[in-house]
N, C-alpha and C positions, 0 to 999 in steps of 0.2 A: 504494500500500500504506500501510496505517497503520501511526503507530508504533507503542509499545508503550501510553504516556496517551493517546495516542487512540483505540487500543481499549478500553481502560477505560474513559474517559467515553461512550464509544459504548453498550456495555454496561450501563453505571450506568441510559445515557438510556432504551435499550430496556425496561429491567425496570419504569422506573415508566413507561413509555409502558401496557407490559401493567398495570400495577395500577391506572391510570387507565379510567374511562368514557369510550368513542370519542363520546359523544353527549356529554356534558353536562362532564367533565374532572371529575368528582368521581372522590375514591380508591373505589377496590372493597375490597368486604367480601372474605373469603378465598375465599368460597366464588363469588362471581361472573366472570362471564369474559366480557370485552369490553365490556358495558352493567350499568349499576347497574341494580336492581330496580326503580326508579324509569320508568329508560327504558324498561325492556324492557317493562312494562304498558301503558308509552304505548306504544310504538312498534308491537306487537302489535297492539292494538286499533283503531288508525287501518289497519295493515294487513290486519286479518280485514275492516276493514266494508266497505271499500273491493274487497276481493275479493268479497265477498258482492253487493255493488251492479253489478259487472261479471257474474258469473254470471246476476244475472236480468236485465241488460240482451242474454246471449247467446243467454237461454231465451226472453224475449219476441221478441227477431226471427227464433228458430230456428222458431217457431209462426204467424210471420208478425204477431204483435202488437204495439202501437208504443203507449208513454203520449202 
């Protein structure tokens, strides 16, 4: 069990853990949550084309066709 300062520093630590970006440890603007706007354009975008590239790798061998 924690005492009582270590639950406060725990707490302190948690609140700027959330007001931090889990990618890159920049502070977050008020309006953002978990990733800065920065991240999230990247991180979205590698993960749309990346799905995208997988989808027509499923379609071309669901068709039987092979680059």
């Amino acid at each position: 069990m924690l005492s009582p300062s270590q639950s406060i520093q725990y707490q302190k630590e948690s609140v700027e853990r959330a007001l931090t970006c889990a990618n890159c440890g920049k502070k977050l603007h008020v309006l953002e949550v978990h990733v800065c706007e920065h991240c999230c354009a990247e991180l979205m975008s590698d993960q749309n084309s990346a799905m995208y590239e997988e989808e027509d790798d499923e379609d071309n061998f669901a068709s039987g066709k092979e680059d």
